[in-house]
N, C-alpha and C positions, 0 to 999 in steps of 0.2 A: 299189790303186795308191798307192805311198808316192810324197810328192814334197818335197824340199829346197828353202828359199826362206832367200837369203842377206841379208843388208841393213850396213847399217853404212860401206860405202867412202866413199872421197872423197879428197879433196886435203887436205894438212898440211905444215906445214913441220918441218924435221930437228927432232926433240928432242921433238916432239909427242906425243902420243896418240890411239886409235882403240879404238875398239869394234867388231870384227863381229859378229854374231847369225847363225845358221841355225837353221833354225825345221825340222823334217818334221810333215809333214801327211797326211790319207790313213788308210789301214789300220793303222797301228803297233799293234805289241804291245809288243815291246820292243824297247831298242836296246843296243848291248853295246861298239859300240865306234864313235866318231868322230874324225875328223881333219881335217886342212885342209891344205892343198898351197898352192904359190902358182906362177905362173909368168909371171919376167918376159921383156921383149921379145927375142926371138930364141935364147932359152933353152928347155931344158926342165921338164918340171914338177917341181916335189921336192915330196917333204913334210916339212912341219916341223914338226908337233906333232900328235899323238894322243892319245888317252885312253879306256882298258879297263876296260869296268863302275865308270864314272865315278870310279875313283882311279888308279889308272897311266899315271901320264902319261910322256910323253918328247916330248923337242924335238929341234932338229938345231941342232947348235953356231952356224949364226949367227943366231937368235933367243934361245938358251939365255939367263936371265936378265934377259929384255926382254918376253918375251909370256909369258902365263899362259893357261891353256886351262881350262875350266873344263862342267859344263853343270848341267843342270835338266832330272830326269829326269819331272815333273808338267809338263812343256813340252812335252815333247821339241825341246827346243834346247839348242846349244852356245853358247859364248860366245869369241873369241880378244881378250883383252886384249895392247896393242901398246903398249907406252910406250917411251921413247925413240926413235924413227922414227929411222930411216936413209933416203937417199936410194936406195939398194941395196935396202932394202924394197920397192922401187917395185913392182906385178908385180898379177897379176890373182889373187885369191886364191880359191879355192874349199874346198867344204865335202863332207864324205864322209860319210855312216853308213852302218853294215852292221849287221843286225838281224834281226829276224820280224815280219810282217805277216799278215796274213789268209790271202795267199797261200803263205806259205812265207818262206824265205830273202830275203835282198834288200839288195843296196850300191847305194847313188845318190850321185848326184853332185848338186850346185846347178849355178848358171847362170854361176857364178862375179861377185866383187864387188870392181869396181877399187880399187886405192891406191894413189896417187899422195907421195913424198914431194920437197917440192922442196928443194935445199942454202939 
């Protein structure tokens, strides 16, 4: 059983910085591709940054050039660097990998990790 554990949220003011972590634990063999989504209130969930056999990354234009995605494959965790905060970042962000484990196949989700940005 793989399992995603998030860390990192909190409250910040505009113009700030954040770090989140997802860490998977569990059966991993390898991982091949993880992302992060966020979703804020009354909205739905997007995703906004990925990363394929830990070089191909892509963002979604309103992060592009503000967060950096990165990971550590002797970890098995990612990393989502956040500078510059916007108040619009606000949103509960969560963490994805899809990879092999023990059992086979397998995409997980975290518990997802708030962030709060105030103006």
């Amino acid at each position: 059983q793989v399992q995603l554990e998030e860390s990192g949220g909190g409250l910040v003011q505009a113009g700030e910085s954040l770090r989140l972590s997802c860490v998977a634990s569990g059966s991993v063999v390898s991982i091949n591709k993880w992302a992060w989504w966020r979703q804020a209130p009354g909205k739905e969930r997007d995703l906004i940054a990925s990363i394929t056999n830990g070089a191909d990354q892509n963002y979604a234009d309103s992060v592009n050039g503000r967060f950096t995605i990165s990971t550590d494959n002797a970890k098995n965790a990612m990393y989502l660097q956040m500078n510059n905060l916007k108040p619009e970042d606000t949103a509960v962000y969560y963490c994805v990998s899809r990879g092999y484990g023990d059992s086979g196949n397998f995409t997980k989700w975290g518990q997802g990790t708030q962030v709060t940005v105030s103006a």
